[in-house]
C-alpha positions in Angstrom: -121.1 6.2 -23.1 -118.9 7.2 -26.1 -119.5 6.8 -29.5 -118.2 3.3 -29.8 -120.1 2.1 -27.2 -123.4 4.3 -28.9 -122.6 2.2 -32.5 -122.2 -1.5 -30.0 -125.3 -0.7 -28.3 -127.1 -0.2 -31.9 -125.7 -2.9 -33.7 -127.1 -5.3 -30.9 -130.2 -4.3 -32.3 -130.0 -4.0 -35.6 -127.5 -7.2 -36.4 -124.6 -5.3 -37.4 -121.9 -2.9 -36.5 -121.3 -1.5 -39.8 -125.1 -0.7 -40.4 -124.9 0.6 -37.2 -121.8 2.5 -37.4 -123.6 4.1 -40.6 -127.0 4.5 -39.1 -125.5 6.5 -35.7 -123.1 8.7 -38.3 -125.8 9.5 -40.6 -128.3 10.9 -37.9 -125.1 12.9 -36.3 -124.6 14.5 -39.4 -128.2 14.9 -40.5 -129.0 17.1 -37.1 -125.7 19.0 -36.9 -126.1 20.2 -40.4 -129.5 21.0 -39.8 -128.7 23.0 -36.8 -125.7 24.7 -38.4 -128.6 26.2 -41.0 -130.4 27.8 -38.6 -133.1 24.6 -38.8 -134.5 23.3 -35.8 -134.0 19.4 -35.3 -137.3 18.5 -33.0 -137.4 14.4 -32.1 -141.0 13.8 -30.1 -140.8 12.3 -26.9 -136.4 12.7 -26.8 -136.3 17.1 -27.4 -135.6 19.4 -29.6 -132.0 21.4 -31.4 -131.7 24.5 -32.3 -129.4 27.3 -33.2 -129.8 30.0 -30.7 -128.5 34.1 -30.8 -126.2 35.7 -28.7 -126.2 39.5 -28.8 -122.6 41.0 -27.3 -122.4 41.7 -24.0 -120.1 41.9 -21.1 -118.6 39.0 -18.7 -116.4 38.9 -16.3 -113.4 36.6 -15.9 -113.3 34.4 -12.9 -110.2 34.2 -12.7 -109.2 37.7 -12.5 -112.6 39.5 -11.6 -111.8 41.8 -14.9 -115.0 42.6 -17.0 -114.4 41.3 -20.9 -116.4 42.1 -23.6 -118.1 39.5 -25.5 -119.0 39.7 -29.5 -122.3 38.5 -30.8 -122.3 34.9 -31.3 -124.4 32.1 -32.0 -124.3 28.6 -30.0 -126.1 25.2 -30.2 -129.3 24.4 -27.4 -130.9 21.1 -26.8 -133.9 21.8 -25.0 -135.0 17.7 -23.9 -138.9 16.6 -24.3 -141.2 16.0 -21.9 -141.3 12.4 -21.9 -137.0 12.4 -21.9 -137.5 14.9 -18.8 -140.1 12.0 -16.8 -138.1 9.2 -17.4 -134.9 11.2 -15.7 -136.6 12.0 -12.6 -138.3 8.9 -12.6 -141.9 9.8 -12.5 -142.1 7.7 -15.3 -140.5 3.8 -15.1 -138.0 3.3 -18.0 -139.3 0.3 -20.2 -137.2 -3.2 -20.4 -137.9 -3.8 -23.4 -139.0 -1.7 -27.0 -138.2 2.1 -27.6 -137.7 4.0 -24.6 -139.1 7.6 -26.5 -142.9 7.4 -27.5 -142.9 6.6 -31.1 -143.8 9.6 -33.5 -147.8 9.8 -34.3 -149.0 8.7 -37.7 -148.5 11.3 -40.4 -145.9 13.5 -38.2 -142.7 11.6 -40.2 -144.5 12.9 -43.6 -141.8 15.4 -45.1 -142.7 19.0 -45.3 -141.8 22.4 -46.4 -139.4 22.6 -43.4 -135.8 23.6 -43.1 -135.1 20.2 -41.9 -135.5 18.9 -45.5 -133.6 21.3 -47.0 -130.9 20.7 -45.3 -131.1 17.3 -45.2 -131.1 17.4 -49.4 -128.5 20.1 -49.5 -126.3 17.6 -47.6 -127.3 14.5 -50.1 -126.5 17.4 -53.0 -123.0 18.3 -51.3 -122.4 14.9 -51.0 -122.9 14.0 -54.3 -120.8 17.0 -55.5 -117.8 16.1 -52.9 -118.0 12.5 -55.3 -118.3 14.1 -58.4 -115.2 15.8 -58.1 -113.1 13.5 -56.0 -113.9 10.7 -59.3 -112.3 12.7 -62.0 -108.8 13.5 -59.6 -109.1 9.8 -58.7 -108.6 9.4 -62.5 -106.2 11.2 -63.4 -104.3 10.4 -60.3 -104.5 6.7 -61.8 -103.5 7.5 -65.4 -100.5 9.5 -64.5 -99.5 6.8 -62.3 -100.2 4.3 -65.7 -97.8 6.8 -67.5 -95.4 6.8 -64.9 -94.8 3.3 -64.5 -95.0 3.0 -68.5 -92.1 5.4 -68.4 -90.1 3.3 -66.0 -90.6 0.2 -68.1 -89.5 1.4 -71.0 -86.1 3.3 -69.6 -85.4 0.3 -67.8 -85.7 -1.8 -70.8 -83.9 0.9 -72.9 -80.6 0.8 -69.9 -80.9 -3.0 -70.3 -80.7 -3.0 -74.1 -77.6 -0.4 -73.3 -75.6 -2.6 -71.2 -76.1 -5.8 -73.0 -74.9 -4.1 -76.0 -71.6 -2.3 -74.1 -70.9 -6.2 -72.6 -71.6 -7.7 -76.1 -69.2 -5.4 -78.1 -66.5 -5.6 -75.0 -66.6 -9.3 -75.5 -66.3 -9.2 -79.0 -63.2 -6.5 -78.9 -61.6 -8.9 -75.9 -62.1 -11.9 -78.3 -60.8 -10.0 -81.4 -57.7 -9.2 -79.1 -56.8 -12.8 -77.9 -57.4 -14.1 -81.2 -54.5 -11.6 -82.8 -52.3 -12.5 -80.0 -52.8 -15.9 -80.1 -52.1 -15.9 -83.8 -48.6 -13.8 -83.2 -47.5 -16.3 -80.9 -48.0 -19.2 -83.3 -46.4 -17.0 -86.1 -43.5 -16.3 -83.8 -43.2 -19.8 -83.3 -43.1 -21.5 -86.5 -40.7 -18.4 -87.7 -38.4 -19.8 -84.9 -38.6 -23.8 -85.7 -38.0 -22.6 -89.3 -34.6 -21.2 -89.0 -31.9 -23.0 -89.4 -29.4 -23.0 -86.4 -26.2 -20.8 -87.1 -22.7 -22.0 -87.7 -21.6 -20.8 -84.8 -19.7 -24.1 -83.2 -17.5 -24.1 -86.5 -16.6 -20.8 -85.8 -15.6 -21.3 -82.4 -13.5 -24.4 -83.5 -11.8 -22.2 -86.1 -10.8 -19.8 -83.3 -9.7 -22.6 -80.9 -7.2 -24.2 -83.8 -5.7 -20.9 -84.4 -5.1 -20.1 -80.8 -3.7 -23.6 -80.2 -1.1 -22.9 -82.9 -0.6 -19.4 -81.8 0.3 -20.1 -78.4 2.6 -23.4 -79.5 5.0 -21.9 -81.0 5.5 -19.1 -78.3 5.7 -21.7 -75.2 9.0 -22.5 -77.4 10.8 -19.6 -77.7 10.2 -19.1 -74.3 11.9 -22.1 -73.2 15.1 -21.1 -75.5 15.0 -17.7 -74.1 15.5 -19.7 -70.9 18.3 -22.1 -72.2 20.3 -18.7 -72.9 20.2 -17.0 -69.8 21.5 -20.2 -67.9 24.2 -20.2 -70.5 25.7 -16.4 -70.0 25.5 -17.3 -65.7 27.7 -19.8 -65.8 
């Protein structure tokens, strides 16, 4: 059996896996804490932790057969109660039904002066500190992310302010533009239907009568020229 299954094998009996879940944590932590201290976790009926002393000595590896020296050290022990050790060999029959462990005589679950309770406060006083302290991160963690996000806002509304303006004054310089040429055009045009067309056809008539009489009078001299010559070969 895991934990899991320890926390699904609870909550069938307390109506909840949550409750459970925080019930099967909470005792975990209680005893290992406890033991950690140097306290000794004793549960009637189930057995007892405790922190137990090891002075250094010498081992030998199994491996190699080489001796190793050990340093001084201390390791957890579970020594298991009386009534935990029956029901294991089975000179005692396991119930079906209620707590398996004998139930703790009146008056023994009275706190006392024992390290159990210290620890067991020093844990609810560490817990409460761990809190403390993770609140006012959790703050500022949330107000720079406030200032942050105020930031972005207000840059992206300055950039959109920006462009709108850029757009704005390229549409009015594009419209001043077309305008202007539009207005040249027009100009251009009424200066040309204004002007009167030149006398340039009289002119070219004037050129034509004077060539006309120009050549006339040539075509005749050549055909007396002619005349002659036949004259002097005969």
């Amino acid at each position: 059996m895991n934990k899991a299954q320890l926390v699904e094998a609870v909550a069938e009996q307390l109506g909840g896996r949550k409750a459970a879940a925080e019930a099967v944590d909470a005792v975990l932590d209680t005893m290992v804490r406890a033991v950690v201290a140097g306290d000794r976790v004793s549960v009637t009926g189930f057995g007892t932790f405790e922190k137990v002393e090891r002075s250094a000595r010498f081992a030998r590896n199994p491996q190699t057969g080489e001796k190793v020296k050990v340093k001084k050290t201390s390791v957890p022990r579970f020594r298991p109660g009386q009534g935990f050790k029956d029901l294991v060999s089975g000179s005692k029959k396991l119930p079906k039904e209620g707590p398996s462990v004998k139930k703790a005589p009146k008056g023994s679950l009275t706190p006392g002066k024992s390290g159990t309770t210290a620890a067991v406060k020093r844990a609810a006083t560490k817990r409460a500190a761990t809190a403390a302290a993770a609140a006012p991160a959790a703050t500022k963690k949330t107000a720079a992310k406030k200032t942050a996000t105020t930031a972005a806002a207000k840059k992206t509304t300055a950039t959109t302010a920006k462009k709108a303006a850029a757009v704005k004054k390229t549409t009015t310089a594009a419209a001043k533009k077309t305008t202007a040429t539009t207005a040249k055009k027009a100009a251009a045009v009424k200066k040309t239907a204004a002007t009167p067309a030149p006398a340039a056809k009289k002119t070219t008539t004037a050129k034509k009568a004077t060539t006309v009489k120009k050549t006339a009078p040539a075509k005749k001299t050549t055909t007396r020229k002619t005349t002659a010559r036949k004259t002097t070969a005969k």
